[in-house]
C-alpha positions as CSV (number, residue, x, y, z in Angstrom):
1,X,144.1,-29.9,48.2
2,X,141.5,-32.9,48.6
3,X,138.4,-33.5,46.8
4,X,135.8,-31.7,50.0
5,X,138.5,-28.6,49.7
6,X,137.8,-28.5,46.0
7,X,133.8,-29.5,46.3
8,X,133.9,-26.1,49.1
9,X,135.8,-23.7,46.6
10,X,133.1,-24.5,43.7
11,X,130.2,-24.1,46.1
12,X,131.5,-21.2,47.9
13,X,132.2,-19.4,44.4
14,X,129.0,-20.3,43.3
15,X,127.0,-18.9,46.2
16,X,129.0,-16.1,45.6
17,X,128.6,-15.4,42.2
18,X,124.5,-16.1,42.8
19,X,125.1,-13.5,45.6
20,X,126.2,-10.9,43.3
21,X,123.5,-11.7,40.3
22,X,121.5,-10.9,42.8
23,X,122.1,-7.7,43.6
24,X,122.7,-6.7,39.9
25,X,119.0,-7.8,38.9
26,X,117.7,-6.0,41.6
27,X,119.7,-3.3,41.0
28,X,118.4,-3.1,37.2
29,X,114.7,-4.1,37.6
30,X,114.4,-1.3,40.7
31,X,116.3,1.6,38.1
32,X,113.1,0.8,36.0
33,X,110.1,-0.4,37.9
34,X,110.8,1.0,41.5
35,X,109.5,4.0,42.8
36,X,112.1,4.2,45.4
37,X,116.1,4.6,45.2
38,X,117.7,1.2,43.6
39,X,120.6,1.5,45.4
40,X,119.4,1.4,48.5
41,X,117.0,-2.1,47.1
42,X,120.5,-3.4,46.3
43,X,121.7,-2.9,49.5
44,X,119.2,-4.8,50.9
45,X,119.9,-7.3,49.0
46,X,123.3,-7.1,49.8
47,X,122.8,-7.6,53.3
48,X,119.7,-9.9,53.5
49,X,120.0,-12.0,49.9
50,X,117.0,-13.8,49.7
51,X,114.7,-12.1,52.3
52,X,115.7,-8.9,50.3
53,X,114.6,-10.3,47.1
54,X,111.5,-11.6,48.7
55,X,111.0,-7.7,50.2
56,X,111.8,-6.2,46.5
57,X,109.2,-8.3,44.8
58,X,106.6,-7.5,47.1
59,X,107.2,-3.5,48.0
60,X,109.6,-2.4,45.3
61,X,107.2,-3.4,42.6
């Protein structure tokens, strides 16, 4: 495994891991500020990370 293989794993974890923070803060700020169902604000976020944030901030508030 060379160095760009290793440099790829780290990012590709990291985005990952970012990924699924995410979804939990969503998940947990919409159970108590949200109107609507937090589970489907986490899915949004699931499939559209940061425009789904973006949307949560400004309607799910």
């Amino acid at each position: 495994m060379g160095i760009a293989a290793g440099v790829s794993l780290v990012v590709g974890l990291l985005t990952l891991l970012a990924h699924v923070l995410m979804i939990a803060w969503t998940y947990r700020d919409a159970t108590r500020r949200s109107s609507h169902p937090a589970f489907l604000w986490a899915l949004v976020v699931f499939f559209a990370p940061l425009f789904g944030v973006v949307l949560y901030l400004i309607f799910g508030r």
